[in-house]
GUZAZA-402843 format. One record per residue: residue number from 1; z, y, x of N, C-alpha, C in turn. Coordinates in Angstrom, 1 decimal. Each point is the difference from the previous one (the first is absolute). Example, Ala and Ser with C-alpha at 12.3 -4.5 7.8 and 13.67 -1.06 7.14 Angstrom:
// residues 2
num; nZ; nY; nX; caZ; caY; caX; cZ; cY; cX
1; 7.8; -5.7; 13.2; 0.0; 1.2; -0.9; 0.0; 1.2; 0.9
2; -0.7; 1.1; -0.4; 0.0; 1.1; 0.9; 0.8; 1.1; -0.8
// end
This chain:
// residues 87
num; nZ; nY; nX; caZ; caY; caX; cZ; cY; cX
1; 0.0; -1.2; 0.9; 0.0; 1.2; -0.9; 0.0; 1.2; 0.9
2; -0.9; 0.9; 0.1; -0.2; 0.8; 0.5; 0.3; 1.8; -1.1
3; 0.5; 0.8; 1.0; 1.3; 1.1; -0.4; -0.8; 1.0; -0.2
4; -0.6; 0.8; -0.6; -1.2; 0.8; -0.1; 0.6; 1.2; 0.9
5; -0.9; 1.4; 1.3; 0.7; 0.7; 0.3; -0.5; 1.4; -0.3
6; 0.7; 0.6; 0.2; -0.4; 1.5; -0.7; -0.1; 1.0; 0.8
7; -1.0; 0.8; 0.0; 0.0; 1.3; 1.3; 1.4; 1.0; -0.5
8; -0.2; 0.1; -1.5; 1.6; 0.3; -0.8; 0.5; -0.6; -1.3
9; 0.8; 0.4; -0.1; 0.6; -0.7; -1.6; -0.7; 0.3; -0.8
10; -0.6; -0.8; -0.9; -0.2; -0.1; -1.4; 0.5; 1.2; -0.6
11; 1.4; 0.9; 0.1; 0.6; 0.7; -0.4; -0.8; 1.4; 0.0
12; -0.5; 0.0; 1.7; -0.4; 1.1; 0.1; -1.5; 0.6; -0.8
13; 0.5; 1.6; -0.1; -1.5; 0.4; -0.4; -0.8; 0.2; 0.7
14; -1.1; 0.0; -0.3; -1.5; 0.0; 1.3; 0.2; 1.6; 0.2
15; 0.2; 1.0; -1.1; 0.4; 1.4; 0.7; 1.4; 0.7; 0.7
16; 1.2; -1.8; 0.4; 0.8; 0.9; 0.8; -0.3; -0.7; 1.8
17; 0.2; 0.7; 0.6; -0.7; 0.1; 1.3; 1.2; -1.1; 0.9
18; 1.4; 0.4; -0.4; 1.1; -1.0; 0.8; 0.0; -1.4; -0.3
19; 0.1; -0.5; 1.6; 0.0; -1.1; 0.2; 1.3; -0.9; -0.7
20; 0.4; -1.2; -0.4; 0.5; -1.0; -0.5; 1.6; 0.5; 1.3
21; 0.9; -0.4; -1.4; 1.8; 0.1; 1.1; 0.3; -1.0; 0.0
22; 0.1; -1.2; 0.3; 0.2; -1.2; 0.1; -0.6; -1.4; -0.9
23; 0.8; -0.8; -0.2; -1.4; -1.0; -0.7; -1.1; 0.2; -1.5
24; -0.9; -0.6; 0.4; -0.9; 1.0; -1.0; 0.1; -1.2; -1.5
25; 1.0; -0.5; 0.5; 0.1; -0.7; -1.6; 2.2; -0.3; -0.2
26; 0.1; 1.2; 0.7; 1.7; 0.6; -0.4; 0.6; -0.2; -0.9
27; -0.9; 0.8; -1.3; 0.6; -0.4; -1.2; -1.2; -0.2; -0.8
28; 0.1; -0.1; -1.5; -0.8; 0.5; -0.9; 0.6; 0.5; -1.1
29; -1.0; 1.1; -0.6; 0.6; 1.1; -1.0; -1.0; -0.3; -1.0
30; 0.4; 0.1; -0.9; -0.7; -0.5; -1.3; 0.1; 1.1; -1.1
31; -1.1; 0.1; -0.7; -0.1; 1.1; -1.0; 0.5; -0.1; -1.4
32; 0.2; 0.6; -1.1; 0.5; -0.5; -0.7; -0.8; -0.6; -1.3
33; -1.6; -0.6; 0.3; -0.5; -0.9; -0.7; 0.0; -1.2; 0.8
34; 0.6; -0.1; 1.4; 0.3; -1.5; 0.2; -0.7; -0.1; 1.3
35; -1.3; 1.3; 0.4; -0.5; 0.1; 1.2; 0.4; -0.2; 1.2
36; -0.4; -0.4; 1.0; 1.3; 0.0; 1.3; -1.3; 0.3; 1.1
37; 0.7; 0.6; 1.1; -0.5; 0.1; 1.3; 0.9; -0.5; 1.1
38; -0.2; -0.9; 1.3; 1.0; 0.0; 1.0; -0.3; 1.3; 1.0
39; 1.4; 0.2; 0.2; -0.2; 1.2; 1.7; 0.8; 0.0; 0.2
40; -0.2; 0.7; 1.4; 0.6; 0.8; 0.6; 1.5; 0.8; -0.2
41; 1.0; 0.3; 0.8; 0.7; 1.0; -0.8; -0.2; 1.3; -0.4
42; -1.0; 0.2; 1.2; -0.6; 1.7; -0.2; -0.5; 0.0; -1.5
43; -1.2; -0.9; -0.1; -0.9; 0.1; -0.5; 0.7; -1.0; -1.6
44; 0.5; -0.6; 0.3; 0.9; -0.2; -1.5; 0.6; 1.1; -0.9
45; 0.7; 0.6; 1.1; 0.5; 1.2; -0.5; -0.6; 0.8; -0.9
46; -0.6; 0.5; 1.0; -1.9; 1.4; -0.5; -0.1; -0.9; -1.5
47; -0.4; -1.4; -0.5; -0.3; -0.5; -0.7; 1.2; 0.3; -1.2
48; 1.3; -0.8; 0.3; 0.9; 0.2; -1.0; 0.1; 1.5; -0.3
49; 0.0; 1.0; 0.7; 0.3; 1.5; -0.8; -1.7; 0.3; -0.4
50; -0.4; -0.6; 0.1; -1.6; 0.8; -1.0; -0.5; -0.8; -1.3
51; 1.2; -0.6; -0.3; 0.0; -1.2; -1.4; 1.2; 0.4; -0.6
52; -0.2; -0.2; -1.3; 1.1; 0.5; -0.8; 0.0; -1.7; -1.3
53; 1.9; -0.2; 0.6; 0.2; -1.2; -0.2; -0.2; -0.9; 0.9
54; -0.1; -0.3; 1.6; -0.3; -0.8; 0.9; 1.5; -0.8; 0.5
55; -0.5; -1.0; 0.9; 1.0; -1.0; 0.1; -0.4; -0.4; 1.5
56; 1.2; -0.4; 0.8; -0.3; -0.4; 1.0; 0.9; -1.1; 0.3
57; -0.7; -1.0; 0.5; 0.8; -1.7; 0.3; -0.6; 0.1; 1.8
58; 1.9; 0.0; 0.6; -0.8; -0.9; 1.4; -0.7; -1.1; 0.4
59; -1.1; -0.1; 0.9; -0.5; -1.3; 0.4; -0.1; -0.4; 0.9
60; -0.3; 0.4; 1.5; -0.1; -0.4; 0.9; 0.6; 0.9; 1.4
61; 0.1; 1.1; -0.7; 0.8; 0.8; 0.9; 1.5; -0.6; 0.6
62; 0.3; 1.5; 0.7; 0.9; -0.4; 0.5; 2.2; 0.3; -1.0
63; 0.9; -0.3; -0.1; 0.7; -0.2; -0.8; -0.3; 1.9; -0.7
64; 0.6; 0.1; -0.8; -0.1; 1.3; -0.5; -1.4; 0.7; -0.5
65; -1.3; -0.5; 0.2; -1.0; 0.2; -0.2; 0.0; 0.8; -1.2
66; 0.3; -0.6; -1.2; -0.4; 1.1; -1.3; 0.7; 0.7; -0.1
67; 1.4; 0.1; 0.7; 1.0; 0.7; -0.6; -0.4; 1.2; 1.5
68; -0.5; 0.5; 0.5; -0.8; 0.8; 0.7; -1.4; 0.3; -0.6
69; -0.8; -0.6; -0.5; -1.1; 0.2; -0.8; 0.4; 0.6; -1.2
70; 1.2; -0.2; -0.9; 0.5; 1.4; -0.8; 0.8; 0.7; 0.3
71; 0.3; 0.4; 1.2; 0.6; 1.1; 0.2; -1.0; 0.8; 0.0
72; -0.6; -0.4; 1.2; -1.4; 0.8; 0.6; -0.5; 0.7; -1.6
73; -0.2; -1.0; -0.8; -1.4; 0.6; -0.9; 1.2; 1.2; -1.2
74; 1.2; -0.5; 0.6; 0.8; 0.9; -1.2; -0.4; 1.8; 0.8
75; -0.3; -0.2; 1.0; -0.1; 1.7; 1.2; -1.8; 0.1; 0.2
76; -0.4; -0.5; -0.8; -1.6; 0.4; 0.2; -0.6; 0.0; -0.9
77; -0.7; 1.2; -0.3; -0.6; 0.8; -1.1; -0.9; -1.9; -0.3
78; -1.0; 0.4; -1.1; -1.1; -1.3; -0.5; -1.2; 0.7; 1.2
79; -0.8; -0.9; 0.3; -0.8; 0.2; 1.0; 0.1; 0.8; 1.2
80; 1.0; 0.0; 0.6; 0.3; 1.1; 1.0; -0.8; 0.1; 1.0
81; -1.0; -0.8; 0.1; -0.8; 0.2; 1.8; -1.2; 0.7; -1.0
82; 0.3; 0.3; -1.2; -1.7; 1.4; -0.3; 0.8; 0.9; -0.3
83; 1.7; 0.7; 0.7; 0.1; 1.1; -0.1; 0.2; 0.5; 1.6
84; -0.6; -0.9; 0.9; 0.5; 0.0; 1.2; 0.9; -0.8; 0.7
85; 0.8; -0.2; -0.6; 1.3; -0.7; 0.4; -0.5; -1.4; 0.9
86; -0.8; -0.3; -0.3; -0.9; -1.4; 1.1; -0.9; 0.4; 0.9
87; -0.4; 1.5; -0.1; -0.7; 0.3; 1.0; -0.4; 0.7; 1.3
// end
């Protein structure tokens, strides 16, 4: 069984420019029709604050993974790398 690899997380958007913060399948955040993405913590983040109603379960990260993935997204606007903030 081979592990598919990612230049970045699944999480990230193709318009934020920063690279992946540690494993690119950390956690996953899920939308509130049932959607899910795995990422990154950066990039989980960015994701949980630009969704209203989102969810984050750790996966492969390291201990504490989501519970850092909502802190982060609780301090960052929804899409913050198209107000600058990622660039």
């Amino acid at each position: 069984m081979s592990i598919p690899t990612y230049s970045r997380c699944p999480a990230a958007h193709a318009d934020d420019p920063r690279p992946c913060n540690g494993p690119v399948d950390a956690v996953r955040v899920i939308d509130r029709t049932g959607a899910s993405a795995t990422g990154c913590v950066l990039h989980g983040a960015v994701l949980l604050a630009s969704l209203d109603g989102g969810r984050v379960y750790p996966l492969n990260g390291p201990a504490g993974s989501a519970i850092a993935v909502h802190r982060l997204a609780q301090s960052l606007p929804a899409f913050d790398f198209l107000s600058g903030a990622g660039r």
